[in-house]
SEFIDREN-270939 format. One record per residue (C-alpha): x, y, z; residue number from 1; residue in one letter. Coordinates in steps of 0.1 Angstrom, whole numbers, always signed. Layout:
(pt (X,Y,Z),NUM,A),
...
% end
This chain:
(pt (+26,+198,+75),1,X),
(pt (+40,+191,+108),2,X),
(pt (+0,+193,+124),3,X),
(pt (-7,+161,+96),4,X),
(pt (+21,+149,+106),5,X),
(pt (+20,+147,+140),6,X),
(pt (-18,+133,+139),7,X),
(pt (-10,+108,+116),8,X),
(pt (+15,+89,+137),9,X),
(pt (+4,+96,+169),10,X),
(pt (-27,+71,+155),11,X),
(pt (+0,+45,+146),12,X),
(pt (+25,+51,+172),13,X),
(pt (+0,+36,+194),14,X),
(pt (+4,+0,+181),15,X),
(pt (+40,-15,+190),16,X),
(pt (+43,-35,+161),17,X),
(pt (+36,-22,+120),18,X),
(pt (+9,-42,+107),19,X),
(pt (+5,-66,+74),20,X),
(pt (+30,-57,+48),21,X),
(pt (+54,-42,+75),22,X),
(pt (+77,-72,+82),23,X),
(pt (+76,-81,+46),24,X),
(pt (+91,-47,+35),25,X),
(pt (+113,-47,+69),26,X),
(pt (+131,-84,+50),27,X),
(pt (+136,-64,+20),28,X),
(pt (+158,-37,+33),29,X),
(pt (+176,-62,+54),30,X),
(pt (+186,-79,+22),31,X),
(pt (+194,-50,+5),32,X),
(pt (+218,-40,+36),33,X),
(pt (+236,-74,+29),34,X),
(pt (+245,-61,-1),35,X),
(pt (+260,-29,+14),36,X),
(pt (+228,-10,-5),37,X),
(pt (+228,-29,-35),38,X),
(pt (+198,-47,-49),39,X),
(pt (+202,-86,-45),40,X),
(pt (+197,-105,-75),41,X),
(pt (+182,-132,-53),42,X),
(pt (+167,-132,-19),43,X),
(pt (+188,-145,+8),44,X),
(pt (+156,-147,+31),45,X),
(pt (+124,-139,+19),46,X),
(pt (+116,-170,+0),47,X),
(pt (+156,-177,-2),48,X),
(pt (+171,-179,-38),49,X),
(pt (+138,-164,-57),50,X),
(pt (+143,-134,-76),51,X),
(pt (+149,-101,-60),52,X),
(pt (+114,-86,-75),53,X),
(pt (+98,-54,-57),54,X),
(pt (+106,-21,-68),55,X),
(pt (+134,-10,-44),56,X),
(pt (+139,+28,-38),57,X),
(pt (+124,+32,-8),58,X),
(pt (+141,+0,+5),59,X),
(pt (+175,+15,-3),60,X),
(pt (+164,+50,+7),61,X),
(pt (+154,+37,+44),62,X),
(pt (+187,+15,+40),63,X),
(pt (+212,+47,+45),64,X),
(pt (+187,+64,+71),65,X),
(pt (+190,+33,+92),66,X),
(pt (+226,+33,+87),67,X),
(pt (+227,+72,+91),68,X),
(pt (+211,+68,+119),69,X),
(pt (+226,+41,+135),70,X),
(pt (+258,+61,+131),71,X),
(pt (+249,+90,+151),72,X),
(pt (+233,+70,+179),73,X),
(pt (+253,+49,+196),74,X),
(pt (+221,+34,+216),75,X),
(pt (+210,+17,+180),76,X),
(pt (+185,+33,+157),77,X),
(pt (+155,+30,+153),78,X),
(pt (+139,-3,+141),79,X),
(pt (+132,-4,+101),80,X),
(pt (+99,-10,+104),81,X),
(pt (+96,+20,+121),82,X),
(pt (+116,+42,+98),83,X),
(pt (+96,+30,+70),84,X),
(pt (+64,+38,+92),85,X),
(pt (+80,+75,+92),86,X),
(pt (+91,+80,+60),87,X),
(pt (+53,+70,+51),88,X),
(pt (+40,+94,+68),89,X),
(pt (+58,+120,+57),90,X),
(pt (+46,+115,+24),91,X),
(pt (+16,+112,+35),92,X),
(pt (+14,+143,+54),93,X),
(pt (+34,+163,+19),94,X),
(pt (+6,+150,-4),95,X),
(pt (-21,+165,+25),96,X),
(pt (+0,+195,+30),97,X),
(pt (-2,+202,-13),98,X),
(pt (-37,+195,-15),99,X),
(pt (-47,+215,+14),100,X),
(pt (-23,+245,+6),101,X),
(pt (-43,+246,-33),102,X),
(pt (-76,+253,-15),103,X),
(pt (-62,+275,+17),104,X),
(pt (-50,+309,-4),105,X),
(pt (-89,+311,-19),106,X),
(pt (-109,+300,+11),107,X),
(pt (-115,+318,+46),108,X),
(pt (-135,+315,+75),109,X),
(pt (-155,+278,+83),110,X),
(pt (-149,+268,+46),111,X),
(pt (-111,+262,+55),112,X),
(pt (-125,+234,+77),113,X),
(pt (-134,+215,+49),114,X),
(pt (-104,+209,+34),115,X),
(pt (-83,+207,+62),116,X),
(pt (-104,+182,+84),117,X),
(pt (-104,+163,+51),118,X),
(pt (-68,+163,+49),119,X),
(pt (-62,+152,+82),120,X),
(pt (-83,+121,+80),121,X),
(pt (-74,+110,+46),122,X),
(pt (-88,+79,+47),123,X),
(pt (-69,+61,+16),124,X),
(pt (-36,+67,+36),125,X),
(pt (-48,+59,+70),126,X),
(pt (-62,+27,+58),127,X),
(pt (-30,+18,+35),128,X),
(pt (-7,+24,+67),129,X),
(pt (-32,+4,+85),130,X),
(pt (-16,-28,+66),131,X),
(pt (+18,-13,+61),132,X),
(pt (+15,-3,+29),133,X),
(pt (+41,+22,+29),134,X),
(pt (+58,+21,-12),135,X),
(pt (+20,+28,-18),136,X),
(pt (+20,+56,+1),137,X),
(pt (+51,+69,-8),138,X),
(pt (+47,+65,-46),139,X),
(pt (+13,+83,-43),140,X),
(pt (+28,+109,-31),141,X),
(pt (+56,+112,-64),142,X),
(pt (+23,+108,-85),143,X),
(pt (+5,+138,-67),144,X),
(pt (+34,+159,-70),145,X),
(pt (+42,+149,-106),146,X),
(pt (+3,+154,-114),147,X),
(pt (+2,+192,-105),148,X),
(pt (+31,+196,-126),149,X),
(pt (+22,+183,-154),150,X),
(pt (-9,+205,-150),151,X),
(pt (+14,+238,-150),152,X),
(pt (+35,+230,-179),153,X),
(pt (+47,+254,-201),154,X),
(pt (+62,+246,-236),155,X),
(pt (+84,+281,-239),156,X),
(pt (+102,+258,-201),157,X),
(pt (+126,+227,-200),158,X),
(pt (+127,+222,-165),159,X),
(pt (+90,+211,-157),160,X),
(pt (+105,+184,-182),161,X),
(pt (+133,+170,-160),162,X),
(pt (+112,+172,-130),163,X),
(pt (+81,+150,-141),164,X),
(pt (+107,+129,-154),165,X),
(pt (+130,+125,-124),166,X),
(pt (+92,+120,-107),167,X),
(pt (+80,+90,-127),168,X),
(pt (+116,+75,-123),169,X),
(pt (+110,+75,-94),170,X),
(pt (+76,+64,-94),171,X),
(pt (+88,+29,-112),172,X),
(pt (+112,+19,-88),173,X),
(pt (+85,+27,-57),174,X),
(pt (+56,+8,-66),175,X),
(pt (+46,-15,-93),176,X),
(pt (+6,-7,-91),177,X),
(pt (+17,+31,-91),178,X),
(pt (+37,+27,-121),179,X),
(pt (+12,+4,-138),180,X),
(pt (-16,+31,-132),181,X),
(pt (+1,+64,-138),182,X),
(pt (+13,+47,-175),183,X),
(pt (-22,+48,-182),184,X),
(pt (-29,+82,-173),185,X),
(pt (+9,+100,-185),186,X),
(pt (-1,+77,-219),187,X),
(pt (-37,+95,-218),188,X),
(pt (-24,+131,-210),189,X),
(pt (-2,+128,-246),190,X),
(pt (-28,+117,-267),191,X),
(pt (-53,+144,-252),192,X),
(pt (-24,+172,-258),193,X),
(pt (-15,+154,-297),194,X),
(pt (-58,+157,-306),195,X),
(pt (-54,+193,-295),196,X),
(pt (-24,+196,-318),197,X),
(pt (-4,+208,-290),198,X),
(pt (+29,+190,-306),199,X),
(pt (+52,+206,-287),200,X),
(pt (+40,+198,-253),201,X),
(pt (+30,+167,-266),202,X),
(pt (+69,+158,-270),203,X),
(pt (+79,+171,-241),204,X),
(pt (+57,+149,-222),205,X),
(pt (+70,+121,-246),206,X),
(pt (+101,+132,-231),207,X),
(pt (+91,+126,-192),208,X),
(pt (+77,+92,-198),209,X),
(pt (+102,+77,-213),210,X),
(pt (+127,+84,-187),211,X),
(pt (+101,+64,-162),212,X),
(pt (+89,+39,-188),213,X),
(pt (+126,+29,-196),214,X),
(pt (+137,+28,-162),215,X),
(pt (+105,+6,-154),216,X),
(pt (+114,-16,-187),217,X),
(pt (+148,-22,-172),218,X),
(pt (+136,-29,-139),219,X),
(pt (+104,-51,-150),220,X),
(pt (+115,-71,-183),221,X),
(pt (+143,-91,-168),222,X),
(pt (+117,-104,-140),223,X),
(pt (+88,-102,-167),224,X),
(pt (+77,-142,-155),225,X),
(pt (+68,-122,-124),226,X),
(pt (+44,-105,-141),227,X),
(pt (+29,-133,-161),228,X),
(pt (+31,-156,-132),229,X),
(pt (+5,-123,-110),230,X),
(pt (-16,-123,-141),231,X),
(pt (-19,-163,-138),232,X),
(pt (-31,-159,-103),233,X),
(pt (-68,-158,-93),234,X),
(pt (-62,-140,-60),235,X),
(pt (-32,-117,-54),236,X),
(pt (-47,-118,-15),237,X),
(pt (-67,-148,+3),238,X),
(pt (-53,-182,-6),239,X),
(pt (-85,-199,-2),240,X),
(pt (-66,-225,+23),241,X),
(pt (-61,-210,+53),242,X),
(pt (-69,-179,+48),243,X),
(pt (-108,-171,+31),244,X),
(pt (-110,-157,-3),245,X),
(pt (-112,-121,-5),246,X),
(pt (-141,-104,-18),247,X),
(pt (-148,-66,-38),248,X),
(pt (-165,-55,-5),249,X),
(pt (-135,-64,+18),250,X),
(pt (-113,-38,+2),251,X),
(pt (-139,-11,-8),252,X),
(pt (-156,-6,+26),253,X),
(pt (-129,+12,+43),254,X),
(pt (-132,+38,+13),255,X),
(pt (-174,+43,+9),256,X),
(pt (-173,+65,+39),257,X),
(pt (-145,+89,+24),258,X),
(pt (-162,+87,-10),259,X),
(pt (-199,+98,+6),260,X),
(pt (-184,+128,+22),261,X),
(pt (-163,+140,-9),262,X),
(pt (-195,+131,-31),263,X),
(pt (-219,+150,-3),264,X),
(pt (-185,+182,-5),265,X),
(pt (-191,+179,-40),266,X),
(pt (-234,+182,-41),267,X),
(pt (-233,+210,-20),268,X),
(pt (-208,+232,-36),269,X),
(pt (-232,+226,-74),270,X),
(pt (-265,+232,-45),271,X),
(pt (-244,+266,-35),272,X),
(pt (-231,+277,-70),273,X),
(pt (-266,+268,-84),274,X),
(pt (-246,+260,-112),275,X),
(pt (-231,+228,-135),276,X),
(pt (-203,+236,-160),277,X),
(pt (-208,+220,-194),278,X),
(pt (-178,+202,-204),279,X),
(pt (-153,+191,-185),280,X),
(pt (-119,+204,-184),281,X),
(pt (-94,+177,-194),282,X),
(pt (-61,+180,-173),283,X),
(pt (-37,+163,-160),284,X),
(pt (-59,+155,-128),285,X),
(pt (-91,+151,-150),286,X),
(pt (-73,+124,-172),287,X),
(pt (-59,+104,-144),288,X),
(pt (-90,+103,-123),289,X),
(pt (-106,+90,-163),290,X),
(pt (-77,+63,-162),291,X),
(pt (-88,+51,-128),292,X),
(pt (-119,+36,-145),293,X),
(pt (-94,+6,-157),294,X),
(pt (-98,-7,-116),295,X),
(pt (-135,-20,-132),296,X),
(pt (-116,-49,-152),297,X),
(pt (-98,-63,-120),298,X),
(pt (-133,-63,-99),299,X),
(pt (-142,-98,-102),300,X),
(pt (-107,-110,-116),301,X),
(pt (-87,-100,-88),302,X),
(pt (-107,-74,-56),303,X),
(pt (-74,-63,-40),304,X),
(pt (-61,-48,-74),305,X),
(pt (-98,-39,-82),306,X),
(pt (-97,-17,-45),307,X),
(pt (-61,-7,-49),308,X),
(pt (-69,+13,-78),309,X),
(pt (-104,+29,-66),310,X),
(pt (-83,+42,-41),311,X),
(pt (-64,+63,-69),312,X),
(pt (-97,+74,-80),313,X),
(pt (-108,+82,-44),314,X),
(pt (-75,+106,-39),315,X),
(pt (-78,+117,-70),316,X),
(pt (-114,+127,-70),317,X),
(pt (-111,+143,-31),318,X),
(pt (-81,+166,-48),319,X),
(pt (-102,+176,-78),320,X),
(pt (-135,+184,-58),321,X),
(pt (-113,+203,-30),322,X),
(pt (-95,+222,-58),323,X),
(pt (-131,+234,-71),324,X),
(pt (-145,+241,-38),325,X),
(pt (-133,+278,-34),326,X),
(pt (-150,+283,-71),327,X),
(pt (-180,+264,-64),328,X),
(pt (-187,+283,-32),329,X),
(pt (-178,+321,-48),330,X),
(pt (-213,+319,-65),331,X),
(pt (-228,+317,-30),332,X),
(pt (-250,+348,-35),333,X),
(pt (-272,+331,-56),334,X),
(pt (-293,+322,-24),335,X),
(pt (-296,+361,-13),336,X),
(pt (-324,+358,-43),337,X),
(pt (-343,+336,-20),338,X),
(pt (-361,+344,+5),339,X),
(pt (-356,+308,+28),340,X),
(pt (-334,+324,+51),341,X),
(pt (-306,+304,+67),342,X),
(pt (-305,+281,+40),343,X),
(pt (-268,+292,+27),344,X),
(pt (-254,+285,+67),345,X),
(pt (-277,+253,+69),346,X),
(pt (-259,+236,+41),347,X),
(pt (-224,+244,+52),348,X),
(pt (-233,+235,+86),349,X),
(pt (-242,+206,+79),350,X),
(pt (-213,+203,+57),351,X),
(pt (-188,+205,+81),352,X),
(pt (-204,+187,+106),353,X),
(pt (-205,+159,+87),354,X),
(pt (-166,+161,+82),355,X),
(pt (-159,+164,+111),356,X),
(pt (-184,+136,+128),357,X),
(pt (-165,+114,+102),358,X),
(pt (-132,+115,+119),359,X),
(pt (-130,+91,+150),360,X),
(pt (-152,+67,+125),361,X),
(pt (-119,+70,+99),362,X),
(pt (-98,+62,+132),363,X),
(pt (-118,+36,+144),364,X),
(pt (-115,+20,+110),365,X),
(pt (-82,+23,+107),366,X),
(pt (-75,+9,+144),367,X),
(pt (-95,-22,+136),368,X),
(pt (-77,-24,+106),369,X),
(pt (-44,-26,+122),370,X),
(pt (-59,-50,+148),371,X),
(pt (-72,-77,+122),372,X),
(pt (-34,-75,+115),373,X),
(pt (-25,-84,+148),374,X),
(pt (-48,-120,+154),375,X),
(pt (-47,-149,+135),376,X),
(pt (-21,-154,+111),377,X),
(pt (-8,-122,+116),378,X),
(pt (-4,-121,+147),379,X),
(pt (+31,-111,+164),380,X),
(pt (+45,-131,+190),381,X),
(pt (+76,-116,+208),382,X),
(pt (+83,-151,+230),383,X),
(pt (+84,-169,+195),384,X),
(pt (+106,-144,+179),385,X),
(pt (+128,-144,+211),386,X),
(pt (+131,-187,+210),387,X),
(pt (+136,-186,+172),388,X),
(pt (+168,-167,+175),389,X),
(pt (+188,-194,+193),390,X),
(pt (+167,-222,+181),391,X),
(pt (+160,-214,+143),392,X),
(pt (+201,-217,+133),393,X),
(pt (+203,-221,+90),394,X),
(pt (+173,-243,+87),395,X),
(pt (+145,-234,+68),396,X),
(pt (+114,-224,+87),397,X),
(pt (+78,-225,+72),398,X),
(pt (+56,-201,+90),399,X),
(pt (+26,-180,+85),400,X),
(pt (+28,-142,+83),401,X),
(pt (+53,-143,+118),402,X),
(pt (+72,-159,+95),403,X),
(pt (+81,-126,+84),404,X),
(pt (+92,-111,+113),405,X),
(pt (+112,-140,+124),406,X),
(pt (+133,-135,+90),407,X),
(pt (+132,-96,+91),408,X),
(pt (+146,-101,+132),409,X),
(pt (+168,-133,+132),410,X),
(pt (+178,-132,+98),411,X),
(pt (+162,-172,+97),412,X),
(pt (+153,-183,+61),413,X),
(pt (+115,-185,+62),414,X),
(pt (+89,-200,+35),415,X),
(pt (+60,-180,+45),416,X),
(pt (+23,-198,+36),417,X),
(pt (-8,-173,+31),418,X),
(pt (-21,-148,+11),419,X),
(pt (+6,-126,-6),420,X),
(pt (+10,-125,-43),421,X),
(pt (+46,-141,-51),422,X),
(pt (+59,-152,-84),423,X),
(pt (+73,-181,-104),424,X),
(pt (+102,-197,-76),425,X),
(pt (+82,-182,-48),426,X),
(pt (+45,-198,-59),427,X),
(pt (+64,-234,-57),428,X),
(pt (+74,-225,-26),429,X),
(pt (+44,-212,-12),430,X),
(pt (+22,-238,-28),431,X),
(pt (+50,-271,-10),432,X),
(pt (+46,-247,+24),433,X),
(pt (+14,-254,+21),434,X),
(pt (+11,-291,+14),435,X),
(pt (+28,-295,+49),436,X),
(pt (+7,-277,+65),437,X),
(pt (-25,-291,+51),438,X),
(pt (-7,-327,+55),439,X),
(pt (+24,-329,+69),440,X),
(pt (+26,-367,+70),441,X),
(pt (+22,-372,+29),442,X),
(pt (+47,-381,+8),443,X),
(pt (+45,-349,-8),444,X),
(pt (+53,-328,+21),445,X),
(pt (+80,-350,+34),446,X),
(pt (+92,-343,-4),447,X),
(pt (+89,-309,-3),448,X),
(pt (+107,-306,+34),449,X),
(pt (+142,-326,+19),450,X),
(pt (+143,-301,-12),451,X),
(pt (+141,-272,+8),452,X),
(pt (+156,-284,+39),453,X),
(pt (+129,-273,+60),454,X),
(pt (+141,-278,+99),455,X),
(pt (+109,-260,+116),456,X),
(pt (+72,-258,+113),457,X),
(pt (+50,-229,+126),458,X),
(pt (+18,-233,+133),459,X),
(pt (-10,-218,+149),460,X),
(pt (-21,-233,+180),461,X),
(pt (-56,-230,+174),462,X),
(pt (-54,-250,+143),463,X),
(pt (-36,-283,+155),464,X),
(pt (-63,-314,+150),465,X),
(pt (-84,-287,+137),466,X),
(pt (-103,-290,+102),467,X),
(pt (-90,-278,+75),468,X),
(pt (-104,-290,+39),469,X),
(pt (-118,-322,+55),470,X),
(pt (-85,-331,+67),471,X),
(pt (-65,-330,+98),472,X),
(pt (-34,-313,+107),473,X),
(pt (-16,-339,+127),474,X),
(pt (+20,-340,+131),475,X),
(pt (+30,-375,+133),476,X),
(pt (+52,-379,+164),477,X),
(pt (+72,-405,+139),478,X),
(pt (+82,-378,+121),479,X),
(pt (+77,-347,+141),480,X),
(pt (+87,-334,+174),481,X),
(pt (+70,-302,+194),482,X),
(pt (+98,-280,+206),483,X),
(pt (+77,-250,+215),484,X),
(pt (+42,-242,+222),485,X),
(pt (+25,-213,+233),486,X),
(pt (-11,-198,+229),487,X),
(pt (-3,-185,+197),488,X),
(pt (+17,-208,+178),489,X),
(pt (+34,-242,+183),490,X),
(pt (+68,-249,+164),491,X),
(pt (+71,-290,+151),492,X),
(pt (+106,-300,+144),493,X),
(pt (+108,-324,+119),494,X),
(pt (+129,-353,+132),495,X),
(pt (+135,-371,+101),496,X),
(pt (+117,-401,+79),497,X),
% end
C-alpha cells in the first residue's frame, strides 16, 4: 500500500496546483465549513443561491481533516485541494493494494510483476486524478470493496449484510455516476441470485440495497429537477461556445492503452492454459462488469458519461482477468508437450515487458492530462487570484474555470461560464454568463448583469477582439472599464448603463 501510494502522488505532487474539477470540489467544502459541517441548502458561492446538489461525504469528511488538521498545526494546514488530492490517493492506492493482494498469495516469481506493475499504473485512476476527479475515485474504491463482499456472502452470516450496506450508503452520498452504475449491477446480482432460487441471499442483498437506495432517494428526489435538467442536456462537458464539443474519442483514448495490455494479460493466460471455460461464472464481479454495457446508450448522447462508465468496465475487467491469472497460468505445463522450446518464457517475456514499457506512456498521459488543465480556460493564475482578493469585495464575478479558484480562495461569488454540467438555477446562470461574454454590449447581457449584480468580468486575454461565433468580444468603454490585465486574463469592470 504505502509503495502505491507513494508513486501515485509523487506523479501529482509535482504539479502545484490540482487540475479540472479540483477547485470546484475545493468551493464545495468551503461551503459546507460555513455551515460548521453541515450541508447548505443553497450555495453561497458556487453559482450563489442554486441548490446545494453534489453528493457530499467526502466534502464533509475532508471538512473535519482540514479542521483537524488545522488544529494541530499552528502554521495552517494543508490546502483542501490538497487534502482531497490525498485522501484520493489513498483510495486509490486501497483499491490497488486489494486487487493486487487477491493475485499475490497464488503467484510467485516474474508472474507477480504482472499484477503489481499493473497496479501501480492504474490508468483509470491516474487519468481521473489527472482532472481532479477525486469523489470518483473515492467512490470506486467503496464499490470495489463492496464488490468482493458481495462475492463472499454467506446466508448462515448477518454481518456481510450491514457492511455492503454501510458500503453503498456510502456509495450514494460520494458519487452520483457511482451510485447510478452500481444500482444497475446490486439490482442484477438479486435477480441472478432469485433465478437460482437462492431466496435467502436474495433478501439479504434486498436488505443491503435498500439501505443505499433510500439514502440515495432522500438525497436525490428533493433535487430530482437536477436530474431531469442533466438528462435535458446534450453535453454534460464542452459547451460548444467557447469551449469545443467533446467527442467518444476524447474520453476513451486515455483508457485503449490499459485495455490492450489487460486484453493482451488476458490472451496469453487462455495461449498458456490452452484452455477456454464454457460458461461463465456469474458473480458479483461478472455481473457488474455485464452492467457496464449500459455506458453503450450514453455514446453518442452524451461521451463524458459514455467514457465515465467504460472506465467501470476497464477496472472491473483488469480485477477479473488479474483474479484469473494465477489459474490461467497453473495449466502452464501444457507446453512441455511441445517440442518449441522457449515458447512458455517467450510469452511471458513478452508479457511483462509489455507492462512494464507501458508505464512512463500511462505517466506521460496522465501529465499532459494535468497540463491541458493548466492552459486555456483552465489555467491558474496566482497574480489574478492575489488582485481579486482586495478588488473582487461582494460583487458577483463571471469567470471561466479560474473562476473557481477565485471563489474556493477569496470566498468571491463567481458565475463560472464553460463546460460543466449544472442544473436548473445554475444552467440560467451559466447560459446569462455566457451572453456577456459572447456580447457584452446587448441588451441581454446588460440584463443579465443587473439581476445578478455582476461587478467583474474575466476574460481571457487571448480572446479580446477575437472571433467567437462571427462576433466580437468588445467591451464597450461606455460601459466597461479594464482594471487588470495580464497575459492570461484581463478583468472588465462594468461601469454602469
Amino acid at each position: 500500500f504505502d509503495f502505491f501510494f507513494r508513486i501515485s502522488l509523487l506523479i501529482f505532487s509535482l504539479f502545484l496546483i490540482q487540475p479540472g474539477d479540483a477547485a470546484q470540489f475545493e468551493i464545495f467544502v468551503r461551503e459546507i465549513s460555513l455551515k460548521g459541517g453541515f450541508i447548505p441548502s443553497t450555495n453561497p458561492f458556487y453559482f450563489r443561491g442554486s441548490d446545494y446538489f453534489y453528493p457530499p461525504f467526502l466534502f464533509i469528511l475532508v471538512h473535519y481533516l482540514d479542521a483537524f488538521y488545522s488544529s494541530i498545526h499552528t502554521s495552517g494546514g494543508l490546502s483542501v485541494m490538497r487534502e482531497l488530492l490525498i485522501v484520493a490517493v489513498l483510495a486509490s492506492s486501497s483499491t490497488a493494494t486489494i486487487v493486487y493482494s487477491k493475485v499475490r498469495d497464488s503467484t510467485s516469481g516474474i508472474l507477480r510483476i504482472v499484477p503489481a506493475t499493473v497496479m501501480i499504473l492504474f490508468t483509470p485512476d491516474l487519468y481521473a486524478l489527472s482532472w481532479g476527479g477525486y469523489p470518483f475515485i473515492v467512490a470506486e474504491f467503496f464499490m470495489i470493496v463492496l464488490i468482493f463482499i458481495l462475492g463472499k456472502k454467506d446466508e448462515n452470516k448477518f454481518s456481510w449484510v450491514i457492511y455492503s450496506g454501510l458500503l453503498y450508503t456510502l456509495i450514494a452520498l460520494t458519487h452520483d455516476l457511482t451510485f447510478f452504475f452500481f444500482s444497475l449491477s446490486f439490482i442484477l446480482i438479486i435477480i441472478v441470485d432469485l433465478l437460482k432460487k437462492r431466496y435467502r441471499l436474495a433478501g439479504m442483498e434486498t436488505i443491503s440495497f435498500l439501505a443505499g437506495a433510500i439514502t440515495g432517494t432522500l438525497w436525490w428526489l428533493p433535487r430530482i429537477h437536477f436530474v431531469l435538467d442533466a438528462i435535458g442536456l446534450e453535453q454534460s462537458s464542452g459547451s460548444g461556445v467557447l469551449t469545443s464539443i467533446s467527442t467518444p474519442s476524447t474520453y476513451a483514448s486515455p483508457f485503449i492503452l490499459f485495455a490492450f495490455i489487460i486484453i493482451i494479460i488476458l490472451i496469453a493466460g487462455l495461449i498458456v492454459s490452452r484452455e477456454i471455460k464454457s460458461g461463465i461464472v456469474l458473480d458479483p464481479l461478472t455481473l457488474s462488469l455485464i452492467s457496464s454495457v449500459v455506458f453503450v446508450v450514453f455514446i453518442f448522447k452524451d461521451p463524458t458519461l459514455a467514457a465515465r462508465i467504460f472506465y467501470y468496465a476497464i477496472v472491473l475487467f483488469a480485477i477479473l482477468v488479474l483474479r484469473d491469472l494465477p489459474r490461467q497460468m497453473q495449466n502452464i505445463k501444457a507446453f512441455r508437450k511441445y517440442s518449441i522450446k522457449g515458447v512458455k518464457r517467450t510469452v511471458l517475456a513478452v508479457l511483462v515487458i509489455f507492462v512494464l514499457a507501458s508505464v512512463p506512456f500511462q505517466a506521460i498521459n496522465s501529465a499532459s492530462n494535468v497540463h491541458f488543465y493548466s492552459t486555456g480556460d483552465f489555467r491558474y493564475d496566482q497574480a489574478l487570484i492575489q488582485w481579486g482578493s482586495s478588488n473582487f469585495g461582494n460583487r458577483t464575478v463571471v469567470a471561466p474555470h479560474i473562476g473557481n479558484y477565485i471563489s474556493a480562495i477569496d470566498g468571491v461569488h463567481v458565475i463560472v461560464y464553460g463546460d460543466f454540467l449544472v442544473g436548473s438555477t445554475q444552467i440560467s446562470q451559466r447560459n446569462a454568463a455566457t451572453t456577456i461574454i459572447t456580447d457584452p454590449g446587448g441588451l441581454p447581457a446588460l440584463q443579465n448583469i443587473t439581476k445578478y449584480n455582476i461587478g467583474y468580468i474575466v476574460v481571457r486575454t487571448s480572446l479580446l477582439n477575437s472571433t467567437v461565433n462571427s462576433g466580437k468580444i468588445m467591451f464597450s468603454p461606455s460601459y466597461y472599464k479594464e482594471v487588470y490585465s495580464d497575459k492570461y486574463y484581463t478583468v472588465e469592470e462594468f461601469k454602469g448603463h
